[in-house]
Structure formats: C-alpha cells, structure tokens
Residue, then its C-alpha position, 0 to 999 in steps of 0.5 A: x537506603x532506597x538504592x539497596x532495598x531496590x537493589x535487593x528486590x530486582x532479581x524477583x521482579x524482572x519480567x522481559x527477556x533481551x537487552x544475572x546470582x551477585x558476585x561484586x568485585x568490590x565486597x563494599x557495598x553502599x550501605x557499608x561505605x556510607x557507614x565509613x563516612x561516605x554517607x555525602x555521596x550522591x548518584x550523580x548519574x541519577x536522570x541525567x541526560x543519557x546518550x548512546x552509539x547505537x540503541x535496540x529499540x525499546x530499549x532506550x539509553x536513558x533507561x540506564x540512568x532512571x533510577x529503575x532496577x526493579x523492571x527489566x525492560x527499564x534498560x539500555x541494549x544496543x543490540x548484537x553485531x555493533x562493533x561500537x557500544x558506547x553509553x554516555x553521561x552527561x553530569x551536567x556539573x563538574x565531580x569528584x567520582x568515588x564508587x559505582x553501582x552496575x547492574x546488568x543481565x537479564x534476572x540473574x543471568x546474563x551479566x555483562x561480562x567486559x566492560x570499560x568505563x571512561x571518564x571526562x574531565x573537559x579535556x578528553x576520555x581517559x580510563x576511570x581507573x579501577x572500573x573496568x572488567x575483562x571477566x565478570x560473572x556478576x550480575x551487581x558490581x560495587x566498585x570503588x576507584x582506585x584513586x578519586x577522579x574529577x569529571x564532567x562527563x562519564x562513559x560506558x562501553x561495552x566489550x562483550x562478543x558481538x554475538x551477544x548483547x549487552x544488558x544494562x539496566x542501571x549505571x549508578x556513579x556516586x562522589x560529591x560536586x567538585x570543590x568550587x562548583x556552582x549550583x547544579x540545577x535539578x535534574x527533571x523528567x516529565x515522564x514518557x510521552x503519553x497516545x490516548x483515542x477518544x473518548x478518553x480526553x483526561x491523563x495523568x503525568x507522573x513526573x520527578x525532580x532530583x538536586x545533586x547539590x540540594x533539595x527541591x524546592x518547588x515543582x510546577x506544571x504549565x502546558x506549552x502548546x496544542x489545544x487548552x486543556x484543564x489542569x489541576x495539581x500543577x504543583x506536585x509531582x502528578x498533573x491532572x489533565x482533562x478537557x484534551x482534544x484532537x492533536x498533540x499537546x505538550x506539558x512542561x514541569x518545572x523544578x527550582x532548586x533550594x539555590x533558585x537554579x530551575x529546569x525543565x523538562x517537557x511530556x507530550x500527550x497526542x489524542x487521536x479521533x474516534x477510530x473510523x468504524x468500518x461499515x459494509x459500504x457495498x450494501x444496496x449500491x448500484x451493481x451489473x455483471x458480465x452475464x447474469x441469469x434472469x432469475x439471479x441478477x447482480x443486484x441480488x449480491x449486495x441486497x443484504x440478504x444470504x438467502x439471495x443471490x447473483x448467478x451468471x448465466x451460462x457462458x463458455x468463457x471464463x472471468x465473468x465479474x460483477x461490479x458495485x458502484x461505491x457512488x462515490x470515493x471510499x477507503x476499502x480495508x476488507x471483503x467477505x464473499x458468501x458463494x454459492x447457493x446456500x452456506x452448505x451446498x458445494x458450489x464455491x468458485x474455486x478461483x476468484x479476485x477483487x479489482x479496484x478501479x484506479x481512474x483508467x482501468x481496474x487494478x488487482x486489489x493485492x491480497x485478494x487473488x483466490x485460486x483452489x478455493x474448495x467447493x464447500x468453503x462458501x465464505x471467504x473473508x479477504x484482508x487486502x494488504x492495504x486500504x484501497x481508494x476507489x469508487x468502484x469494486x470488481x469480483x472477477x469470477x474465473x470460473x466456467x460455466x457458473x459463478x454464484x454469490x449471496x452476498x459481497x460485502x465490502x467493508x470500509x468507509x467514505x473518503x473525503x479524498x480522491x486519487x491523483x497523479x498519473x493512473x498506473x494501466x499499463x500503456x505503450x504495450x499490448x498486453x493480454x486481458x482475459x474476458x467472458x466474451x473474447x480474451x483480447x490483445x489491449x494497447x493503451x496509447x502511451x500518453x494514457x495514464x498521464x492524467x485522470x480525465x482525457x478520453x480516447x477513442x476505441x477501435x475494435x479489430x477483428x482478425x480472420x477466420x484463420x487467425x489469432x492475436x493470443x497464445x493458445x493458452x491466451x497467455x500473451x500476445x502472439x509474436x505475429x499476430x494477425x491484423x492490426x496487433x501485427x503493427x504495434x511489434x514497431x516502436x514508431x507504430x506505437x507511438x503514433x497510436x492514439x487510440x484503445x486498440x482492442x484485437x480480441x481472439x476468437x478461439x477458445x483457449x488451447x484450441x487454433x484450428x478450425x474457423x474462428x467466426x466472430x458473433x456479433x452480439x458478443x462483439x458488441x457485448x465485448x464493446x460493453x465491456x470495454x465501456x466499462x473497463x477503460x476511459x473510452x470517447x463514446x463519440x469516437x468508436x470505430x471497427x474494422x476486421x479483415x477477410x472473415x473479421x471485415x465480414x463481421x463487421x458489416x454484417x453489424x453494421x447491416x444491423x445497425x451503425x448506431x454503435x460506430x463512428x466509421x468502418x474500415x473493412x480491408x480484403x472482404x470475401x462475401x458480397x454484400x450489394x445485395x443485401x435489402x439494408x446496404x443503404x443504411x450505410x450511406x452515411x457511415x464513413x467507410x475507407x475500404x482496402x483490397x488487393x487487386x488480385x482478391x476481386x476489389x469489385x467486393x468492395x467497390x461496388x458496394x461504394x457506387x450503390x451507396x452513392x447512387x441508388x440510396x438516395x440523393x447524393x455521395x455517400x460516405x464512403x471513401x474511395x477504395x484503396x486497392x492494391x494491384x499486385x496484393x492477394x487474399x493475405x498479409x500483403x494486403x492487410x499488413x499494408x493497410x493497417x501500417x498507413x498512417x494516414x488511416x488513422x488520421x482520417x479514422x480519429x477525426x470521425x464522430x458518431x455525433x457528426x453524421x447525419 
C-alpha cells in the first residue's frame, strides 16, 4: 500500500525542472490487481542495479529504480540529442514478470510519450510484450503484460524526439521469482557518498536493505578503509559516525537475509581540512618602485593604512611599477587596489595590471588588466582567473605623469610549494617592453626558460642619434632596426646569442625626429630595472652603442666603470683623449670598431694614451678594428655587431676580474 500512497502524493511534491494529469493505459492499478489475487507480486526492479547509455548529470540511472517518486530530481535523464536512450535492470535473480508501474514527466506535464520495453531471459532482448507505447499523454501508466514473461534482465528505451528529454522518474516491474529459483540475496544501498570540512568530524548514514524473496534478518555497519572512526548503532539501518579525520573513508552495510544469503554495499565519507583563510600577505613586506617622489615612497603602499600613500615622482614615460616582495612563495587568489590621494578625490589610474614574477621575468596575472578605469573609482577589487604561486607581485602603472596608491593588499597564503619546470618568457625572439625610462627591444637567448636558476650576462646597446629599435607606436620591433637589434632578424644570429639583449629606444612614442640623445642616469636606472626584471649575471654587464650611443657610452664610463664589465664602442664622433678622466679606462676591457673613412684616430688614439700616459703598462684596450673602405653607417656597424668573435671575447669578460 506504500507504493500507492507515494504514487498518489508525487504530483504535489516535485520541485527541480529537467530530466505530467494520469491517464493509465492499464485501468488496473496495484491495489485493484492485488485485490484479484495478485497480492504475491513484488517490485523486483526495487535498488536493483541500474545502467544507462548515456546520463545527464545529476540525474543518475539508478535513480530510476530507488523506490523515490515523491522528488523530482530523483530520476534518470539522458539528455537531448542521444540518439540511443537505453535503461537497464539487472534483476539479479531469475522472474515471472507480470505488470509495471511507469512514472515519468516533470509535475504533471511532460510524460514520456514513446517508449519500448525489453526483457532478458539469458539468451538475448526480446519485446516485452504488451509494454510498449508509441503515444502516451500520461504521466502514470499501469500496464499488465499480455502474456507472463520469464527474465534475468529488463530494458527501457526511450523513443521520444531528440529534441526533447526523456524524464523517468520510477520503473517499477512487478512478478514473482521464477519457479526453482535459488535464494535471491538482499538488495542493499548504503546511501550517497557523503563531503564534510572540518570542524564537523561526525555524519549520519542512512542506508536500506530489501529481499524480493524474504525478509531481512539482520543489518550491520563495519568501515573498510581511511582513518578510524567511532561507530554506533551499527545494526540498524542509520550509522552514527564520529571521530573522522582528513581523507576518505569508507563504510560498508551488510544485510543477511531470512535464507542466510548476505550482501553489501559500501558509502564513503571524504573530510576535507579546515578551508585556507585568506590573509593580506603584502601587508609590511619589502616594497620599491620605478620612481617614487621623496615625500610617498612605495613602502607606503603596503603600510596598512589608507591615509598613506606611493606616489610616483614625475615622469614622461609610462609603465611606472612598484613591486612587493612576498619573502617567500605564496598562493595569491585576489588584489584590492585603493588609489589616489583619498577615497573621493579624482585621481584613480585609469590603466593598470598586476604581474607575478614566474622565476625569469614577470608575467600578467590573467584577470587583472584594467583599462578606462574612472578617475573617481578609487577601489578596485581584482579576482584573478586563478591562484598564482609567486614570491613577488608587480603593479604596473600605465599612466603619466602620476600613479597614486594607498594601499595594495594582496590576499592569499603561504605555500609550501615552488614552481618547477621550464619558466615560460618569451625566448629566441625580440620582443617589445614598455618601460618608464626607455621601451626597448628584449631578446632572451633561446636556452632561457630551460631551467630556473642559470644566470645570463646583460649587454645594453644603445642606437644612434638618428635611429630607432621600435615602432612609433613602440608596438614592435622595427622591421630594420638600428644597431645591434638589426642582427637578431638571423635565425643563425639567434641562436648563437647567449646574452640578455636590451636595445632601448630613445624616442618618445609617435615621435622619430629630431635627436634621440640618451641620458646617462636613465640608462643606468633602465640597468636597474633590468636587474630586476630578468635573471641577469651581475659579473657579466657589458655596453656598447654606436655613433651618438657609443657617445653615451663613454661619457658613463668617464663617470665610472663600476657597473660594466667591458665596453664596446663602434663609429664615435667626439673625441675623448682629452678628457681629465680617460685613465679611469685603462683597465675597462674596450675593442672599439671604426670605419676607416669616419676618422678611426677617434678611437685609436684613445688606445695609445691608455697604454701610455696612464701609468705603467698596456691597457685593457684591444686593438681597434678598422674598416678601410666603411663610413659614418651601416657599412661599419652592421659589420661590427654581426662578428661573431665579438661575442666570444665579450662574454668571458667579468667585472670581478679587473684590477
């Protein structure tokens, strides 16, 4: 009588759409047929094991046969568009089947209008004869078979349109076991698999036990496997379970029949830790920037208060930063930026991003890129699209003249972990980086991202007065750029290369005219920076410029040589023999290149001073190489920057080695 009662309350109790007012083909339901002596039959599809074609998640197959029609999310779909929708029983147990029960839909609409059912008697599937519907508008069909079949097995398949799915929420087949069946064991459900988080180390399973050829006689709950636990009432059908810990656990409930026949079935129980809370972890960490003014330096902008703050000082250029040192690998999820000068004052950057720093260079942390951010919006939370591992977090500011920030707080935790494998900087290319001193043309040599803790040396070169390495738009690298950038358009060229190649650009975006004299300071400020930026050999630093760039180079060096390990200067134009600080040259190595109709004597005769009126001894200095028949161009500077040899004598030159 359960079965009827259920049956009657499930079209008020439906609740999930997905995966119908009655019309029964059969007008014999089961209370009339048991009052016709059918009152031996059983639902012998009851927890029976369940198999499906295809299933629509959550919407399992097994769902179909729990005895549930009181939920409508306890049912089978199998989605739309499966050409084959095929349910199967396993009866576990040989049956005379008689009648089913069919309950389908969603509420009271939506039945399952084709279906066909089979049945398996061991030797194959054959129609089960009187079952099958071609036009059913019925959310509850009562079917008795036209004739009794015999069957192991049964099989449901839905018919309907692909373009509609197939709702079924129960599958109820009904007979009585087959004469001269053995004992059927119980059919036994330990319940779904249960996920707690700790604190909460206690659950309940709820599991059910059912004989088609019997009753049950006993229950019992043991556990199986994962970390002890303490179990009570382990001989009914709910098991108390306290004491869990971290990991997965499983349960197993066992049900003997009145016959002596047992089975089981096993739950499992998974605890996780303690969430991770989330903590600022940039608060008072180490902190410098591109440019600062003296009253708002950047440790102000992880200080913990708003009414501080990092401003940059004034700069022409854009993609000022400041970097926070995590000290130490952490697991980053999210950022909160407060700008400007006060939480209403319009002075936001519009555009900004956040970088991670990867083990060789810093990388966009995707989610984080901000363009046309208002003036007035002085907060901006940032979810990144996933956690990042790092142990060093970059705001890049893309604004001019000013970037203003109170507070970056970045929230995450500490990790255990570091990054390994090959680091992912893009190498064996030039590519374009856009910097508050120069935007410049990088090349990382092609073995860079191999491993995580090899150094290269640096070389700075530094183009003419009336050249360029970029784009006006400093977008790209210049199909023909000047210097040494020109020589990296060879594949050969490229591969040999096994330095940091930093070719900055003078110029202003969108401005190529006029002289394009590089500042010292900020050369050295750009070297910085690329300290910072790359995974340099601070023994192996080296500079070379041609024509005005050579210029600027010695006129540093003049200054001093601390930061270089050798100098190569290619077609000078001033004369420096001269100047009251050449001698502090002399033990810099220098190999100078000139053409021989640009007056080489420039250069060579900064070699024979260095050699003889600075104090005892040679010099440093390599002999120059001249070109005879080469001018003030490219015929001298494309020549020298494509030697190879250059570079084998350059790269074994260390700032540690010289006197």
């Amino acid at each position: 009588m359960q079965r009827l009662s259920s049956r009657l309350g499930a079209l008020a109790a439906c609740v999930l759409m997905g995966c119908g007012t009655p019309a029964p083909t059969d007008s014999t339901p089961l209370a009339a047929a048991q009052g016709a002596g059918l009152d031996t039959l059983v639902n012998v599809t009851l927890n029976k094991p369940a198999t499906a074609s295809v299933s629509q998640d959550p919407f399992r197959p097994e769902y179909a046969v729990d005895g549930n029609i009181t939920l409508d999310d306890s049912r089978w779909c199998p989605g739309i568009y499966n050409p084959t929708r095929l349910l199967d029983i396993d009866l576990q147990g040989t049956f005379d089947l008689v009648r089913m029960e069919l309950y389908t839909g969603y509420r009271d609409i939506r039945p399952i209008k084709s279906y066909e059912l089979f049945y398996d008697d061991g030797t194959g599937w054959k129609p089960l004869p009187g079952a099958s519907q071609t036009n059913n508008a019925s959310i509850e069909v009562f079917t008795t078979f036209s004739q009794t079949v015999t069957a192991k097995k049964v099989r449901f398949s839905c018919t309907d349109t692909l373009a509609d799915n197939c709702r079924l929420k129960e599958l109820w087949i009904f007979g009585t076991p087959h004469e001269g069946q053995t004992n059927i064991p119980p059919v036994v459900n330990a319940g779904p698999d249960r996920a707690l988080t700790l604190p909460v180390t206690s659950v309940s399973l709820a599991g059910s036990a059912t004989d088609a050829d019997g009753v049950v006689s006993s229950l019992l709950w043991t556990q199986v496997s994962g970390p002890v636990a303490t179990l009570a009432s382990t001989t009914t059908a709910t098991l108390s379970v306290a004491g869990l810990s971290v990991g997965t656990s499983v349960f197993r409930l066992t049900a003997t029949d009145d016959a002596g026949a047992a089975s089981f079935d096993d739950v499992s129980v998974t605890v996780a830790p303690v969430p991770d809370v989330l903590t600022n972890v940039a608060l008072n960490k180490p902190a410098v920037a591109g440019t600062s003014s003296a009253s708002y330096p950047a440790p102000l902008a992880v200080d913990g208060s708003l009414t501080t703050r990092w401003e940059s000082a004034y700069a022409f250029m854009t993609h000022n930063y400041l970097d926070v040192d995590l000290q130490g690998m952490h697991e980053v999820s999210s950022a909160e930026l407060h700008m400007s000068i006060s939480a209403t004052s319009a002075f936001a950057m519009p555009a900004f991003e956040l970088q991670a720093w990867n083990g060789g260079c810093w990388k966009t942390i995707p989610g984080t890129v901000v363009e046309g951010n208002p003036l007035t919006n002085t907060l901006k939370t940032l979810t990144f699209t996933a956690p990042v591992l790092t142990d060093k977090v970059r705001v890049v500011c893309k604004d001019k003249p000013y970037c203003r920030l109170r507070e970056l707080k970045l929230m995450g935790k500490p990790s255990a972990l570091a990054p390994t494998g090959p680091t992912t900087c893009a190498a064996g290319q030039q590519t374009v980086v856009r910097n508050l001193r120069y935007d410049y043309a990088l090349f990382l040599p092609a073995q860079y991202n191999d491993d995580r803790t090899t150094t290269w040396p640096v070389i700075i070169a530094l183009h003419g007065v009336g050249g360029n390495t970029l784009t006006a738009d400093h977008t790209a690298v210049l199909a023909n750029p000047e210097g040494l950038a020109r020589q990296f358009s060879s594949a050969s060229f490229r591969a040999a290369m096994k330095a940091i190649v930093i070719s900055p650009n003078q110029r202003m975006p969108f401005v190529t005219n006029g002289d394009a004299w590089f500042n010292n300071a900020s050369v050295l400020a750009l070297l910085d920076d690329v300290k910072r930026d790359y995974r340099v050999d601070l023994d192996r630093v080296y500079l070379t410029g041609l024509s005005g760039g050579a210029n600027t180079g010695f006129e540093m060096l003049l200054a001093s040589t601390a930061e270089f390990a050798a100098f190569v200067p290619v077609a000078i134009t001033h004369i420096y023999t001269t100047n009251p600080n050449l001698c502090g040259l002399k033990t810099l190595p220098i190999w100078g290149f000139q053409g021989g109709l640009d007056d080489p004597t420039r250069l060579t005769s900064i070699k024979t001073k260095l050699d003889t009126e600075c104090g005892p001894g040679l010099s440093a200095m390599r002999d120059v190489t001249v070109y005879p028949n080469a001018g003030h161009g490219t015929a001298t500077w494309d020549t020298a920057y494509a030697t190879l040899p250059l570079y084998d004598w350059l790269l074994q030159q260390r700032i540690s080695q010289r006197p």
